[in-house]
C-alpha positions in Angstrom: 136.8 129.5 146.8 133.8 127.2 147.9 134.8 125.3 151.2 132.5 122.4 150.5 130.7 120.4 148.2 127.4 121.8 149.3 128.9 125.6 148.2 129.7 124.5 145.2 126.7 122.9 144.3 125.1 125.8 146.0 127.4 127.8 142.6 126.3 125.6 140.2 122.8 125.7 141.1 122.9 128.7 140.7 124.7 129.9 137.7 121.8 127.6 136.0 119.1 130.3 135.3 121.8 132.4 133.9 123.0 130.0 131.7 119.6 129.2 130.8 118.5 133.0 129.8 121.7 133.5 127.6 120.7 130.3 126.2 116.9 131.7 125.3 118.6 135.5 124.8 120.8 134.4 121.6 118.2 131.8 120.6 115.8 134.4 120.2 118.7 136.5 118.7 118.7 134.6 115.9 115.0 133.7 115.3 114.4 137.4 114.9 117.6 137.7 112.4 115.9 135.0 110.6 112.4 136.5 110.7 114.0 139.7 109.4 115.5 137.7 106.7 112.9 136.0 105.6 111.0 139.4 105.7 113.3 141.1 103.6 113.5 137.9 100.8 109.6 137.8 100.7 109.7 141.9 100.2 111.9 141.2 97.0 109.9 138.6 95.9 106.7 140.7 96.1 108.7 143.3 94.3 110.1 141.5 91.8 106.3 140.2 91.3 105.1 143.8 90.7 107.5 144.2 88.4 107.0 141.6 86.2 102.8 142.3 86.4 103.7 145.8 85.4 106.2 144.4 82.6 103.9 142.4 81.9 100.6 144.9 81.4 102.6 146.8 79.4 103.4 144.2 76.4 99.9 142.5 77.1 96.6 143.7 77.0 94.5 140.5 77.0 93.3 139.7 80.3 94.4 136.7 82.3 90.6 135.6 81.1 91.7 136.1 77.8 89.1 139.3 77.0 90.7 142.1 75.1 89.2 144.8 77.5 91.8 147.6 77.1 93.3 147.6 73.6 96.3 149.3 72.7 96.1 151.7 70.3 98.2 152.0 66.9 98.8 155.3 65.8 99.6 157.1 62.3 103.6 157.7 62.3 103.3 161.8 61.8 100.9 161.9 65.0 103.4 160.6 67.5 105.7 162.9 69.2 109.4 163.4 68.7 109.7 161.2 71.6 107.5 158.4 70.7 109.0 158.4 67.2 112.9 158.1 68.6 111.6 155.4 70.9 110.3 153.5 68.4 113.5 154.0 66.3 115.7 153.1 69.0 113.9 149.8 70.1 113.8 148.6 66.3 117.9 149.3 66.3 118.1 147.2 69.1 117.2 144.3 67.2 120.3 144.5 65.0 122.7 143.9 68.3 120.5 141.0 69.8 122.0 137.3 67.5 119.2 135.5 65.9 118.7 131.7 67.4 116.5 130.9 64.4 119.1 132.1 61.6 122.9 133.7 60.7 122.1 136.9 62.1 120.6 139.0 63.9 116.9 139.5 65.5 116.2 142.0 62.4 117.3 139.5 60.1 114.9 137.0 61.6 112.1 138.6 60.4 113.4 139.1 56.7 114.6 135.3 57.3 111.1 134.0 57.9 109.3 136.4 55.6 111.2 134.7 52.1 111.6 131.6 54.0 107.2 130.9 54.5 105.4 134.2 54.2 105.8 133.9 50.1 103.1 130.8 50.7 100.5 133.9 51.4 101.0 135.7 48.3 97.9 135.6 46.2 96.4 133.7 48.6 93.8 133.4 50.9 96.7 133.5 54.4 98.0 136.4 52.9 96.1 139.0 55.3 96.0 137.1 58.2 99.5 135.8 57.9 101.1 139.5 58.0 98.5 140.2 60.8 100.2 137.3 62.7 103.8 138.4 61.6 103.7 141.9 62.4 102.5 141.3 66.2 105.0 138.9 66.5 107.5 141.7 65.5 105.7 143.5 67.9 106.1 141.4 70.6 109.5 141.2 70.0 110.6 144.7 70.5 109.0 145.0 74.0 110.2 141.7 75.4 113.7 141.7 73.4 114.6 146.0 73.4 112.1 147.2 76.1 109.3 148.8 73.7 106.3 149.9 75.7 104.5 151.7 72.8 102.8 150.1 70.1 103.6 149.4 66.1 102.8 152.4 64.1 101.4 152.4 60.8 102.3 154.9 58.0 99.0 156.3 56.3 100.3 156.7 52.8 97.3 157.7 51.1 97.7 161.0 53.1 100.9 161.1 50.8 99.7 159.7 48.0 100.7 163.1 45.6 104.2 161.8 45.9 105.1 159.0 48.6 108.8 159.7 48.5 108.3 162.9 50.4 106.6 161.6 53.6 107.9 162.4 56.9 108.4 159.0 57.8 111.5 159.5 55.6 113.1 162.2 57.9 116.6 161.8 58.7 116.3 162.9 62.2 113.0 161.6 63.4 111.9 159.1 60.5 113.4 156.2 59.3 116.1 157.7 57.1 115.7 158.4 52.9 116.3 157.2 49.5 119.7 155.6 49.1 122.9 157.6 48.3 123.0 157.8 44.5 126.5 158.8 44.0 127.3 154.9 45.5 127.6 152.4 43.4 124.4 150.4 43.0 123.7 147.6 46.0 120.4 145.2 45.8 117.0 146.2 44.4 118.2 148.7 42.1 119.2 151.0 45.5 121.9 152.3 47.1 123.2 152.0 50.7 120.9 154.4 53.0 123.3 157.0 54.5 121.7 159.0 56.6 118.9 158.5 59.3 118.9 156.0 62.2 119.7 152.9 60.0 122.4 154.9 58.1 124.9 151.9 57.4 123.1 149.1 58.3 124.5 145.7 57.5 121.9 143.3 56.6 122.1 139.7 55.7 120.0 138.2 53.6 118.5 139.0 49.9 116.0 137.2 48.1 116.6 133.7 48.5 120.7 134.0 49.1 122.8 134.6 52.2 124.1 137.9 50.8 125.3 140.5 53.5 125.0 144.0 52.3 124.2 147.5 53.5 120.5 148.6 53.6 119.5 150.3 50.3 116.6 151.9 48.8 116.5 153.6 45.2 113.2 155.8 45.4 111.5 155.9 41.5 110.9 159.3 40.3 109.0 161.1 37.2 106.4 159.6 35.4 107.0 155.7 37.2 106.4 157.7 40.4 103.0 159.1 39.5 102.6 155.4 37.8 103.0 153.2 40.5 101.9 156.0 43.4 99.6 158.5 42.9 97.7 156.3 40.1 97.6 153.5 42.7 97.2 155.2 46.0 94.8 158.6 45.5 91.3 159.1 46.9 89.3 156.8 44.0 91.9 154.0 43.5 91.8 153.1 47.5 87.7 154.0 47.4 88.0 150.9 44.4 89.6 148.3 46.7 87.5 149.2 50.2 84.2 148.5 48.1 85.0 145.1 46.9 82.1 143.2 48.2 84.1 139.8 49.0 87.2 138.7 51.1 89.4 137.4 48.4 88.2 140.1 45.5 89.4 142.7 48.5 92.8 140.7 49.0 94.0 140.8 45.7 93.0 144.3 44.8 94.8 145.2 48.3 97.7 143.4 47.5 98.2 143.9 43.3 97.8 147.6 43.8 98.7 149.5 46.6 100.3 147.3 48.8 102.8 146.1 45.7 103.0 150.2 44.9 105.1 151.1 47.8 107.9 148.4 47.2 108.0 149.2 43.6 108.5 152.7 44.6 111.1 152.7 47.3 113.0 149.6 45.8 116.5 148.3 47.1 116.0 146.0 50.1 111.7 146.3 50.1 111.9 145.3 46.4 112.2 141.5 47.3 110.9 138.8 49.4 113.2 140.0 52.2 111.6 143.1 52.2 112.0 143.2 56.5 115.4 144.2 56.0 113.9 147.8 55.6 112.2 148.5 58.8 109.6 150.8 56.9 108.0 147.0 56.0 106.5 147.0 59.4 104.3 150.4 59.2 103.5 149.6 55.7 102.0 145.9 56.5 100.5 147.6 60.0 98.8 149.6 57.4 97.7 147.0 54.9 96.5 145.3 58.5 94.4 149.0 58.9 93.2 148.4 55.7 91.7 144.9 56.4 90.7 145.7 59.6 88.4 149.2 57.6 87.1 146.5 55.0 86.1 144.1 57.7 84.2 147.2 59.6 82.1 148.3 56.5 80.0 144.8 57.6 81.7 143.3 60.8 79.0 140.9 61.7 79.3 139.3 58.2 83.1 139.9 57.3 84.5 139.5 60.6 85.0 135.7 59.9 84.7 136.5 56.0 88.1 134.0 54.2 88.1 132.4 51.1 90.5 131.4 48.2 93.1 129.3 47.5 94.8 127.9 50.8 98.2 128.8 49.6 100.6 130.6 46.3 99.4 128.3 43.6 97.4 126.0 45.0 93.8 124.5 44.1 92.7 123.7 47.8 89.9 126.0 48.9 91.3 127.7 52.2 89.5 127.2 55.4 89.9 128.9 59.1 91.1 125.8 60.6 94.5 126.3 58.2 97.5 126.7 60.3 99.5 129.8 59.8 103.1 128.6 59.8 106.1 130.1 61.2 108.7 128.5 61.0 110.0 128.6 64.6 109.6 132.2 64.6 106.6 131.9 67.1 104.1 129.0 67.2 101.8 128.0 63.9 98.2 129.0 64.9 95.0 128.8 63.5 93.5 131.4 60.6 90.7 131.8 62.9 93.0 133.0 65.7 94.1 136.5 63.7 90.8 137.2 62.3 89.6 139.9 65.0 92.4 142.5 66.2 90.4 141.9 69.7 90.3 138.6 70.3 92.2 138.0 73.1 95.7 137.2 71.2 95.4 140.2 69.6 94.3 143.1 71.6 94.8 146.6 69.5 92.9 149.3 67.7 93.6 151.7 65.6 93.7 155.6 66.0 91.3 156.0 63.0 
């Protein structure tokens, strides 16, 4: 024991420094737990950053200036591979699980919602080409942000099928979108039948025409002489030659949209036969076609079609249409200008063709 008061000062002196280092020791302790910490968080964060720029430059190929520099390219349904094709398949069933905020039903339903809803304004009409352009990027859009999609909408060539449409592979049952609807059913919408087989085999769908109507997805493919009628008469080599050559933008339109894009609905019936034609998923690489189409017309003459829109500014109407018109949507996505659609490369839209 200290004997005097100057011993144990003498201790306490001391013991000072060693307090003091343990002091510095755990303070130091925890400034490098922190460091490490805040290390580790702004790792994640950079990761988490890569991530979403990668997400990102797959579902966008504008530029963050805007440019189209590296567009994606749509392909013909019959040149993708068996995995490409199930992909696509899978990512438009996984709109059918995902509710709709927009109507009763489901992400798929949206589409067919919005289509009878405000697309029937286009018909006949000047906003017809552009307004589909519009729609079926949104679609687009939708299955890589909503079902992970990283490829791009195909389109279904149909004059490559044009002897007898019904028998195209995009109908496969295995790798296609499924066939004509079971005949020994009794009859659903459309004239069809419910579509057993294929990836939407049993699909419940919600809406028909103008009415709330749930029902299975049907089709009833036309046969015989209204086959050859409404397909091969409307869709062979000199019919499609007839409609590229018409010298103006709405002459084009309406021979586009009279003849072979009203062929293919009239053909396959059920669900496309009507204004909710999006209830059959084949609407999509039919309209990305019609879009093909437009986009062939436009390149006969691109410096003089490019911007090339006239007619009436909607169904029925006698206002002259203008590129300042607003596409609407209906909530679906925002209402943009005509002028914003009319280039595939223009920076909202970034996308060529294969051919």
């Amino acid at each position: 024991m200290p004997s005097s008061k100057y011993e144990r000062e003498d201790d306490q002196t001391s013991a000072e420094p060693l307090l003091e280092t343990t002091e510095t020791g755990a303070q130091a302790l925890s400034l490098r737990k922190r460091y490490v910490a805040a290390t580790i968080a702004a790792i994640v964060f950079i990761l988490v950053l890569l991530f979403l720029w990668a997400l990102n430059g797959k579902t966008d190929h504008s530029n963050s200036d805007g440019a189209c520099r590296q567009p994606a390219v749509r392909r013909e349904w019959r040149t993708l591979s068996s995995l490409e094709r199930l992909e696509y398949l899978r990512a438009v069933k996984c709109l059918s699980s995902i509710p709709s905020t927009v109507c009763n039903g489901t992400l798929h339903d949206e589409f067919s919602y919005i289509h009878r809803m405000i697309g029937d304004y286009s018909h006949e009409a000047a906003p017809f080409l552009p307004w589909h352009r519009y729609f079926i990027h949104i679609y687009e859009k939708t299955l890589k942000q909503r079902c992970q999609y990283e490829g791009t909408l195909p389109y279904w060539d149909w004059t490559r099928d044009w002897a007898d449409v019904t028998r195209a592979p995009v109908w496969d049952a295995t790798e296609g979108l499924g066939g004509n609807g079971n005949v020994n059913l009794p009859t659903s919408v459309g004239g069809g039948h419910c579509v057993q087989d294929g990836p939407f085999a049993g699909l419940q769908v919600q809406y028909y025409n103008e009415d709330w109507n749930p029902h299975c997805l049907s089709r009833g493919f036309l046969t015989g002489e209204l086959l050859d009628h409404f397909g091969a008469q409307r869709l062979n080599t000199s019919a499609m030659a007839a409609v590229l050559d018409q010298p103006d933008y709405y002459g084009f339109l309406l021979k586009l949209e009279d003849g072979p894009h009203s062929a293919i609905p009239i053909i396959v019936r059920g669900d496309f036969y009507r204004f909710t034609a999006p209830n059959d998923p084949i609407f999509f690489l039919h309209h990305a076609q019609i879009d093909r189409l437009w986009f062939k017309w436009q390149s006969k003459d691109l410096e003089m079609r490019a911007l090339a829109y006239d007619g009436p500014s909607r169904h029925n109407s006698s206002i002259a249409a203008q590129l300042t018109d607003q596409l609407e949507m209906a909530g679906l996505a925002p209402d943009i200008t005509v002028s914003s659609v009319m280039t595939i490369n223009n920076g909202l839209l970034c996308y060529k063709f294969q051919d």
